[in-house]
N, C-alpha and C positions, 0 to 999 in steps of 0.2 A: 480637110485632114491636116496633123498637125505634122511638120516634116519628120523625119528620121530620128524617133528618141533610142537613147540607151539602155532609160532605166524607166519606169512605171512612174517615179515624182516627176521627170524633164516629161513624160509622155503628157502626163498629164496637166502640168504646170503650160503646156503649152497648147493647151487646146483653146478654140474661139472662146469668146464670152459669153454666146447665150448656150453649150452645151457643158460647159465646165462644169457648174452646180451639180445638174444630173449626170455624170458621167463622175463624179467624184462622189454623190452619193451613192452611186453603185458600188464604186468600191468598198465602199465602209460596210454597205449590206452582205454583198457578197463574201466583202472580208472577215466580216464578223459570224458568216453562217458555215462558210465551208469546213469540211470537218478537221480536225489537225493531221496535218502531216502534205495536206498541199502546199505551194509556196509561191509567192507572187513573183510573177518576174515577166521581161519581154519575150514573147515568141511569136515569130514571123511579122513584126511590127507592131506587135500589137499587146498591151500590160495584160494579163492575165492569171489565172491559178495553173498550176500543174502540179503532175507528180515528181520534183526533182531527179535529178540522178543518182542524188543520198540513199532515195529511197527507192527509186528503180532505176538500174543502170544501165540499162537496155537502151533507155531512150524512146524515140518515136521513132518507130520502123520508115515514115518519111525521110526523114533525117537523124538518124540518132545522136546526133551532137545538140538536136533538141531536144530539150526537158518533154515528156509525156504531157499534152495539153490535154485538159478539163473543159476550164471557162473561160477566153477571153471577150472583153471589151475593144469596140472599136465606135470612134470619130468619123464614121464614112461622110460623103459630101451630101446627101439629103436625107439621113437617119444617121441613130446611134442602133449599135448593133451588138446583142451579146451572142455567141457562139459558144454554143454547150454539148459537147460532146456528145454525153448521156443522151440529147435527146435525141441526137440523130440514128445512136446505135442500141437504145432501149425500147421497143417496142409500152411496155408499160410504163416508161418514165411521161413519155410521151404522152401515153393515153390519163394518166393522170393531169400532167399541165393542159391539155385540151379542155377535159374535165373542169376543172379550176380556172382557167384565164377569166371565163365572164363571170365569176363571183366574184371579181379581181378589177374589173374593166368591161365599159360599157360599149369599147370600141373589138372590131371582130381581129383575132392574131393574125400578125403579119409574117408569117416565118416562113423559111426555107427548108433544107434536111438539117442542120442546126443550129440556123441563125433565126433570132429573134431582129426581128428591126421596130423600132419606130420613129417617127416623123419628127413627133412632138415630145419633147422631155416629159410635160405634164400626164402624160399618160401610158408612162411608165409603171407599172403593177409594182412598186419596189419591195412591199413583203413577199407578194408570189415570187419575185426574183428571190429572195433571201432562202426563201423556204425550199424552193427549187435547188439553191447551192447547197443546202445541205442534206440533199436524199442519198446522196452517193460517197462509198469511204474513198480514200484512197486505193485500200488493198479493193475494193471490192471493185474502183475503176480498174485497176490492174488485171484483174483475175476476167472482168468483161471484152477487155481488152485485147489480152492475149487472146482469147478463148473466139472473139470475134474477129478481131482484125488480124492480128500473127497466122493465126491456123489457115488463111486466106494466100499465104506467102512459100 
């Protein structure tokens, strides 16, 4: 794991050699699918999308001096990891990428309640990643959001 970055380029600028490639084409996929009005940035260590506080001011009921987190990307020490919100709190997001992953990959998903991991760079699904970034708006994470996690508070 790469020490304590700021900003999402030092995050990433300093990751090992053999996961740099794949963890910098993620971004560009990711970056180029999620819909407008998320924005990249670090939260809880980690470069990521979210819904800023331009666009929701509330923040994340964790910590609301956090931006609303989406998608982050993480460097862990025997995988690369994306954590996606959606899937941990969409029932049908979910059953959709289950659906998809092995038209995508011939290896079985490694996931958590919203972490994706895997091992090997090479077998990374990077369109099913892409395509996955952009099922969800922003308002429409907001509105899932509130309606799931706030009403819980």
């Amino acid at each position: 794991m790469p020490p304590a970055a700021i900003t999402p380029d030092q995050y990433y600028s300093d990751l090992q050699e053999d996961r740099k490639e794949a963890m910098l084409r993620l971004r560009e996929v990711i970056g180029a699918a999620v819909p407008e009005g998320f924005s990249e940035q670090m939260s809880y260590g980690m470069p990521g999308f979210v819904v800023p506080h331009s666009v929701y001011p509330a923040g994340y009921h964790c910590d609301p001096k956090q931006a609303l987190p989406f998608i982050s990307l993480a460097s862990q020490k025997n995988f690369i990891a994306i954590y996606h919100m959606g899937l941990y709190s969409m029932p049908e997001l979910m059953e959709w990428f289950t659906a998809e992953f092995p038209k995508h990959s011939s290896k079985k998903a490694d996931m958590g309640k919203s972490c994706l991991r895997f091992k090997k760079p090479e077998d990374i699904p990077f369109a099913l990643i892409g395509e996955l970034a952009g099922k969800v708006t922003p308002q429409q994470w907001i509105s899932h959001y509130e309606a799931v996690f706030k009403s819980k508070r």
